[in-house]
C-alpha positions as CSV (number, residue, x, y, z in Angstrom):
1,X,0.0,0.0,0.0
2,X,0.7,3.8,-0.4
3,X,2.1,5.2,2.5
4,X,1.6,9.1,2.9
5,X,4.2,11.5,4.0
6,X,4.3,11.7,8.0
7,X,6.9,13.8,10.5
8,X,8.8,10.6,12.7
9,X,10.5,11.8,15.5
10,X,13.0,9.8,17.8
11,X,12.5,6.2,18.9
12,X,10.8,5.4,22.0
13,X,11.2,1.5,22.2
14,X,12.7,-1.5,20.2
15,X,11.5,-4.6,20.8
16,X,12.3,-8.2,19.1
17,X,10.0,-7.3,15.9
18,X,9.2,-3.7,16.3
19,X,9.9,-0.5,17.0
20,X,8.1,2.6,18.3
21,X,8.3,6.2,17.0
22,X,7.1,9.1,18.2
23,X,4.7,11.6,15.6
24,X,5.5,15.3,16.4
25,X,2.8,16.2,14.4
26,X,0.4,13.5,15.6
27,X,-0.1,14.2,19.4
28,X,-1.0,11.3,21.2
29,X,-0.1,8.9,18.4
30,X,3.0,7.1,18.0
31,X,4.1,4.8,14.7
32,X,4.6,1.3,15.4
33,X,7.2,-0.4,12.4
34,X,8.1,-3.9,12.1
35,X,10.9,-5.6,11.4
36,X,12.2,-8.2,9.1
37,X,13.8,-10.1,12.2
38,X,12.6,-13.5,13.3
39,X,13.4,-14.7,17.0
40,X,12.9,-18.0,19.1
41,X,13.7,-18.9,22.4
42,X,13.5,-15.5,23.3
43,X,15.4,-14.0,21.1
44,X,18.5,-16.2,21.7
45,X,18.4,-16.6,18.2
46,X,17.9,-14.3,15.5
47,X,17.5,-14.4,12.0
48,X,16.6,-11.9,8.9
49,X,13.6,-12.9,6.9
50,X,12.9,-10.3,3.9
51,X,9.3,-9.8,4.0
52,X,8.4,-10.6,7.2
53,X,8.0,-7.2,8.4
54,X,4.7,-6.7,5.5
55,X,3.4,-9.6,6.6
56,X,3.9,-9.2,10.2
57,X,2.2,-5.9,9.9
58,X,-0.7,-6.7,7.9
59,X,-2.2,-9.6,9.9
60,X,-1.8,-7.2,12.8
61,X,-3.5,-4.3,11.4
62,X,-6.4,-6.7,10.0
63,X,-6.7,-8.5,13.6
64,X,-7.1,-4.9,15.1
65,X,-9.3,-4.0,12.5
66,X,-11.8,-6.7,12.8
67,X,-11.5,-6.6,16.7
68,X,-12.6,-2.6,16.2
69,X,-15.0,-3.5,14.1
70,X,-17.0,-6.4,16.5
71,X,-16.7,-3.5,19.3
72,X,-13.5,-4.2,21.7
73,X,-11.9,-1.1,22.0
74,X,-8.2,-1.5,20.7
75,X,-5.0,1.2,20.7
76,X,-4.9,0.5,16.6
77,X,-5.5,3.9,14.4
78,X,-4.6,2.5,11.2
79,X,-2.3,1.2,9.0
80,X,0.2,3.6,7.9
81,X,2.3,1.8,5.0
82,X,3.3,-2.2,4.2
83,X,5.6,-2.2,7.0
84,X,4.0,0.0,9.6
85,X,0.5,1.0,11.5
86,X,-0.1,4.0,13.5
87,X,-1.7,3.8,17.3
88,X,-2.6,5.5,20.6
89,X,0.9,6.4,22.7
90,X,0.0,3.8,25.7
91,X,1.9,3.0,28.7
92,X,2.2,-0.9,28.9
93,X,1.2,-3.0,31.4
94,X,4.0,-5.8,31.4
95,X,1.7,-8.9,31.7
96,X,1.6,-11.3,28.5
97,X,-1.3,-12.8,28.5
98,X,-1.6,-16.2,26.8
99,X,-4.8,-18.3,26.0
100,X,-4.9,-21.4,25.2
101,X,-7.6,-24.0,23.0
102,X,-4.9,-26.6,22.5
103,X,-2.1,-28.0,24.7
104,X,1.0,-27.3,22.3
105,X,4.6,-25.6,22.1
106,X,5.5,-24.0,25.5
107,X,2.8,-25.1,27.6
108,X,3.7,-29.1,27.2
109,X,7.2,-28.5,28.2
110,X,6.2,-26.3,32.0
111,X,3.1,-29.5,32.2
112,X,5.0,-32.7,31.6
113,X,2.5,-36.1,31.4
114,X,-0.1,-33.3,29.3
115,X,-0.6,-34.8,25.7
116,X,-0.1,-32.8,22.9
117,X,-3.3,-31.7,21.2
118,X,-5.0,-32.0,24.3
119,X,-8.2,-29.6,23.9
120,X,-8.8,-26.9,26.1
121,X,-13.0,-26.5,27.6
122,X,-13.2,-23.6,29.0
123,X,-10.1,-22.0,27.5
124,X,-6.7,-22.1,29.1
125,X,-5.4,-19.1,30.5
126,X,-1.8,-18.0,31.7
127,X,0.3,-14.8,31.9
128,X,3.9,-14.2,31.9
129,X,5.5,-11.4,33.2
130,X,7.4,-9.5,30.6
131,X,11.4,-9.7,31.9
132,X,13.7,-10.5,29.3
133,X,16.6,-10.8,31.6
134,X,14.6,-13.9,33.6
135,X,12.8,-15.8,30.1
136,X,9.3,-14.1,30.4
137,X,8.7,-15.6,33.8
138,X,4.8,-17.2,34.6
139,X,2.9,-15.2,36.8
140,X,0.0,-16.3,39.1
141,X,-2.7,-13.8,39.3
142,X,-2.0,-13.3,43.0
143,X,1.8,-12.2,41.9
144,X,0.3,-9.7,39.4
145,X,-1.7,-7.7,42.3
146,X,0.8,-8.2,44.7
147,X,3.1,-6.0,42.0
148,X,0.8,-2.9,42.5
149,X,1.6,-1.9,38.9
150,X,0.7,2.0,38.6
151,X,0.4,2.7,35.0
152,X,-1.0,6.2,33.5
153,X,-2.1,7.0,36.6
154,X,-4.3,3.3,36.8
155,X,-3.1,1.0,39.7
156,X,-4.3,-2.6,38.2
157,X,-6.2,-4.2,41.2
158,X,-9.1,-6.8,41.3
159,X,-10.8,-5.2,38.9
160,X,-8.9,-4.6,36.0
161,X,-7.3,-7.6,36.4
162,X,-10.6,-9.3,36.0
163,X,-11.3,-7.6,33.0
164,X,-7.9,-8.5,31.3
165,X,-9.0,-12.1,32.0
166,X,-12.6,-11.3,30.9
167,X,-11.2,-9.8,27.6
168,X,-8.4,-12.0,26.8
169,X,-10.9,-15.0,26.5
170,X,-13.4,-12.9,24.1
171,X,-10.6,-11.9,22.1
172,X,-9.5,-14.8,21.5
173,X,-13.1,-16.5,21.0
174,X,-13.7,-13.7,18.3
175,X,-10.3,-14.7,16.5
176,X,-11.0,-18.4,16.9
177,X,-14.6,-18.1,15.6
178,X,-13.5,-15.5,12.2
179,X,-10.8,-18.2,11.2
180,X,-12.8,-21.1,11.7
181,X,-13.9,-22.9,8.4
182,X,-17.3,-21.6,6.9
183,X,-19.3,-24.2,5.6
184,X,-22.4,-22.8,4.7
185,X,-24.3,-21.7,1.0
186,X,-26.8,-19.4,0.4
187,X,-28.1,-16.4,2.1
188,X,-29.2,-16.7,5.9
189,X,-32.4,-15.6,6.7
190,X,-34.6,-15.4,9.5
191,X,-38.2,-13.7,9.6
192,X,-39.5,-11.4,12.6
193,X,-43.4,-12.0,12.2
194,X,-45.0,-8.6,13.6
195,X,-49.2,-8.5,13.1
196,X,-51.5,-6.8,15.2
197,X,-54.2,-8.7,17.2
198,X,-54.7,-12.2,16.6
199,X,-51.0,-13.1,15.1
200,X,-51.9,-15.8,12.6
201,X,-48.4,-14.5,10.4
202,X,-45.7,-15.9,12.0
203,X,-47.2,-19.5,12.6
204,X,-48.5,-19.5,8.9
205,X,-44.5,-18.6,7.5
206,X,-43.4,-21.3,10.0
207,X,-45.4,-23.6,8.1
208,X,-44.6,-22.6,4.6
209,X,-40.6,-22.4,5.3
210,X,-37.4,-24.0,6.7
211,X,-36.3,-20.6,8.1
212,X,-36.2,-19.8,11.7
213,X,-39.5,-17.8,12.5
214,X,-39.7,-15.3,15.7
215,X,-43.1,-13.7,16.2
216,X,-43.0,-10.4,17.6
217,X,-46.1,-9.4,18.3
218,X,-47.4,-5.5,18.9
219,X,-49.3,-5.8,22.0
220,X,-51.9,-3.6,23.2
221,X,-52.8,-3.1,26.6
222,X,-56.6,-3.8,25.7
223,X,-56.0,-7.5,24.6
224,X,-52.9,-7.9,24.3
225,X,-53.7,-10.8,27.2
226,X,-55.4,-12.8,24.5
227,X,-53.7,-11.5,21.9
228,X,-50.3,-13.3,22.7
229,X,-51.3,-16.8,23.0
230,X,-51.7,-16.8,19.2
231,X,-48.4,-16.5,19.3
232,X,-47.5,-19.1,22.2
233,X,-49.6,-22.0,21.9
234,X,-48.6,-23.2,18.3
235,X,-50.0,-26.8,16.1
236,X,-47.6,-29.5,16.5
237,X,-44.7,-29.4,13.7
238,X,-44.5,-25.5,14.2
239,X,-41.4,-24.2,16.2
240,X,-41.3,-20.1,15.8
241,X,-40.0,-18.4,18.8
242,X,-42.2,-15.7,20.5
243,X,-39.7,-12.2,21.6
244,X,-42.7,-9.1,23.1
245,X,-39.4,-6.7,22.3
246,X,-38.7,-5.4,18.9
247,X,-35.3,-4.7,20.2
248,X,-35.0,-8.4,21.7
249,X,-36.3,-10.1,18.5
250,X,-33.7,-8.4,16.8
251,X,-30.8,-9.7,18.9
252,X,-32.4,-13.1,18.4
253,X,-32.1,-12.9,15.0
254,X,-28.4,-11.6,15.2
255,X,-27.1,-14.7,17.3
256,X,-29.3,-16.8,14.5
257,X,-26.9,-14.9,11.9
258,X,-23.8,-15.7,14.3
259,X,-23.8,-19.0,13.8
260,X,-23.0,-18.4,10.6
261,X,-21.4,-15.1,10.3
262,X,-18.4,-14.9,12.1
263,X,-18.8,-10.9,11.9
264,X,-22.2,-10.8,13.3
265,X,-20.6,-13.3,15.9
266,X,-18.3,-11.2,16.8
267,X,-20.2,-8.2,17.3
268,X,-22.3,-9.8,19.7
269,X,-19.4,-11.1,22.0
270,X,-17.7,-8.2,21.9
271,X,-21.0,-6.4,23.2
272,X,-21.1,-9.0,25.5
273,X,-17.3,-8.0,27.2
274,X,-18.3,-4.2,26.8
275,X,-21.5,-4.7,28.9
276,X,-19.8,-7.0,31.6
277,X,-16.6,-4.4,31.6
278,X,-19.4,-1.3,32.2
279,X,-21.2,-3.4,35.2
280,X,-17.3,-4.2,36.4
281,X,-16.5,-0.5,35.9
282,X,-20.1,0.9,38.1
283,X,-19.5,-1.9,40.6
284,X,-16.0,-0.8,41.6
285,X,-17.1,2.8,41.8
286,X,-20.4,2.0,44.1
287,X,-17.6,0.0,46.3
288,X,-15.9,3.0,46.3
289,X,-18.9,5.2,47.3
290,X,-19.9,2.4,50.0
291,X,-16.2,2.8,52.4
């Protein structure tokens, strides 16, 4: 891709694969470029691999992308050229956090007698401490708020270390679900049935189609009593749904969509995290109020 022209001031950090520049003319934003390098057993040995650095930075920039676009909030801007991608200037908190679907690589080595390939229900989590000079050692979650990191003015207690867990395990469930294999044809469709009074519709498109059916009906407060069990007490062979809210009908449908679209998926776990980070969020402040 076309990079455009853009003012790159001194270097703020190296890394194994990238480094960070500051934008003088970007406030707040710093340029994060990738390199060609190629590491193992961290970073004892090196290696140049021409290329590397475009791909490196375009899985990255589409991983950010897609996780923007399904909601989680991410410090990705955009990408700034083949090699490079432009983000927020964060302070980081020094916690690697790993999560796991399949026992492999690392993980079989600290947990002899574990079989590789061994599958992972709930998901496996760990975190490493980021220390170069002592191999990126593991870290229990008691070690991490016995550290009392203070970082941008945030001291990571309980609660944000609850949702780090929280939103490592959606992350990685809205990655895992947008690479899985799509087997699927046509176009996926689902009918919201919406009738006034008696609600013969949706029953009578549950019985002329395959497609999932929700009735939705309008009640009124007049009969809507006897209105509704049109819509709840259906013939044998019929199996539409029955949602009073417009809004909840249409979230139905959505997670209908998501087992299909990996992007409608998405969307809905990331809402998910967002609303359980927001109840986290007013819980630690009604603590707060409450001492």
């Amino acid at each position: 891709m076309a990079a455009w022209l853009l003012e790159i001031g001194q270097k703020l950090n190296e890394g194994k694969t990238k480094q960070i520049f500051e934008l003088p003319d970007q406030p707040g934003l710093v340029l994060v470029q990738s390199k060609d390098q190629i590491t193992a057993g961290n970073a004892v040995r090196k290696d140049q691999m021409e290329g590397k650095a475009a791909i490196s930075n375009k899985t990255t920039s589409c991983v950010f992308q897609l996780l923007q676009e399904s909601g989680i909030k991410t410090a990705f801007v955009k990408q700034h050229s083949d090699t490079a991608f432009m983000a927020a200037h964060c302070e980081m908190i020094p916690i690697e956090w790993v999560c796991r679907r399949v026992a492999t690589g690392s993980f079989l080595k600290r947990n002899p007698g574990v079989k590789e390939g061994y599958r992972f229900s709930p998901l496996k989590l760990e975190m490493f401490f980021k220390d170069d000079a002592n191999n990126d050692p593991q870290w229990s979650e008691e070690q991490l708020l016995e550290a009392k990191f203070c970082l941008a003015g945030l001291t990571i207690g309980q609660c944000e270390v609850d949702i780090m867990n929280r939103s490592t395990v959606a992350i990685f469930e809205i990655l895992e679900k947008a690479w899985a294999t799509q087997n699927c044809d046509g176009i996926p469709t689902v009918f919201v049935a919406v009738a006034g009074r008696s609600n013969g519709l949706g029953p009578v498109m549950s019985g002329n189609t395959a497609y999932p059916v929700i009735n939705c009906p309008p009640l009124t407060p007049d009969w809507g009593s006897q209105d509704v069990w049109s819509s709840l007490r259906m013939p044998s062979g019929l199996g539409c749904s029955t949602v009073l809210s417009p809004e909840a009908a249409a979230q139905f449908a959505a997670q209908i969509f998501g087992l299909s679209d990996h992007l409608v998926w998405c969307k809905l776990r990331a809402s998910m995290l967002n609303t359980w980070v927001s109840l986290k969020l007013a819980d630690k402040k009604l603590q707060a109020c409450s001492l």
